[in-house]
Every structure is written in structure tokens, then in C-alpha cells.
C-alpha positions in Angstrom: -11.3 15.2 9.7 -9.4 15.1 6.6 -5.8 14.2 5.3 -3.6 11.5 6.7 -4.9 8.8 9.4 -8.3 9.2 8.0 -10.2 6.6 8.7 -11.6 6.3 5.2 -8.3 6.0 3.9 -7.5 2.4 4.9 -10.9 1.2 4.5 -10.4 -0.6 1.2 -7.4 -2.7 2.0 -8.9 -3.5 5.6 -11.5 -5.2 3.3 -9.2 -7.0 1.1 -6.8 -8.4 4.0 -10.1 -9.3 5.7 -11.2 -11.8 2.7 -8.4 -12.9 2.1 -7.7 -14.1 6.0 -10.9 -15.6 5.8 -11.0 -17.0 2.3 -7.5 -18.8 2.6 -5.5 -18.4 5.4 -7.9 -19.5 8.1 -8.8 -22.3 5.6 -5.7 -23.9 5.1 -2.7 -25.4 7.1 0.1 -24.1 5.4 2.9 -26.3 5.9 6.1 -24.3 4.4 6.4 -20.5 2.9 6.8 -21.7 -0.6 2.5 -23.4 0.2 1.5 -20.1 1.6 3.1 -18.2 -1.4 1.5 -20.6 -4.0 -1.9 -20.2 -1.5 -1.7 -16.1 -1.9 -0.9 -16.3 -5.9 -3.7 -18.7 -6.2 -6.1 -16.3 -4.3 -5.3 -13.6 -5.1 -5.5 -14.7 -8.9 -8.7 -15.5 -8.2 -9.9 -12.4 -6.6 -8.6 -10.2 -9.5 -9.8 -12.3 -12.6 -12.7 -14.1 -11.8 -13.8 -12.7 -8.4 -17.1 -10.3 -9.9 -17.6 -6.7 -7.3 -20.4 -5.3 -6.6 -18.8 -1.9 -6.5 -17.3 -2.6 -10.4 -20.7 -3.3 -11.2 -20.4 -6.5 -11.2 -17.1 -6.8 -13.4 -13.7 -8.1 -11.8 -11.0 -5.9 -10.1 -9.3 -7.0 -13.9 -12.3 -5.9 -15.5 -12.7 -2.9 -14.2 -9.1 -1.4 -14.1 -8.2 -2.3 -17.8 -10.7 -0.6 -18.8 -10.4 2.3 -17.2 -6.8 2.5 -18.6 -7.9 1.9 -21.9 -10.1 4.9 -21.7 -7.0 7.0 -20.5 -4.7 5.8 -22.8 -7.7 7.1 -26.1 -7.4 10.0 -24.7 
């Protein structure tokens, strides 16, 4: 089955709302919206710049996407 409601087409961000539930909202007792916001900044900071994928070969999602528009912007 192709086109929209694929499954394959969510299966990316499933993954990333799934680490981060785990990784910091089940972990912490958030007291206000301004601690979960700094909680989600801090995360997620840390899952783009020093988090390393095993699907970027081992580089972060930083990494891997700078690069990639480096290439396209040489060309």
C-alpha cells in the first residue's frame, strides 16, 4: 500500500516521541510548563548534538544533516 497513511511514513517520529517519553518525561516530575519546556530544550539538545545514530553511521542527527547540506549547497 502506498501514498498517505502508510505505515512506514510515521515510523521515524513514532521512534523519536517514544525516546523522548522514555528518556525524560517518564523520568521527571515536572512541576510547571516553563520545567517541562526547559526539560524538552535540554533533551532534545541533547539528542541532536551529542546523541551518536546508528543509522547516521554513528554521527549525530547535527552531524549528519549539515553535512548533507553542505554537499547541496557545493553543488
Amino acid at each position: 500500500m502506498d501514498g498517505k497513511g502508510r505505515w512506514m511514513d510515521n515510523v521515524m517520529i513514532e521512534r523519536l516521541w517514544l525516546s523522548l517519553k522514555y528518556e525524560c518525561i517518564y523520568l521527571h516530575a515536572f512541576e510547571t510548563g516553563s520545567e517541562v519546556r526547559q526539560g524538552l530544550k535540554h533533551w532534545i539538545d541533547f539528542y541532536n548534538t551529542r546523541c551518536p545514530h546508528s543509522s547516521l553511521d554513528d554521527r549525530t542527527s547535527n552531524e549528519a544533516y549539515f553535512a548533507r547540506r553542505i554537499i547541496k549547497l557545493a553543488v
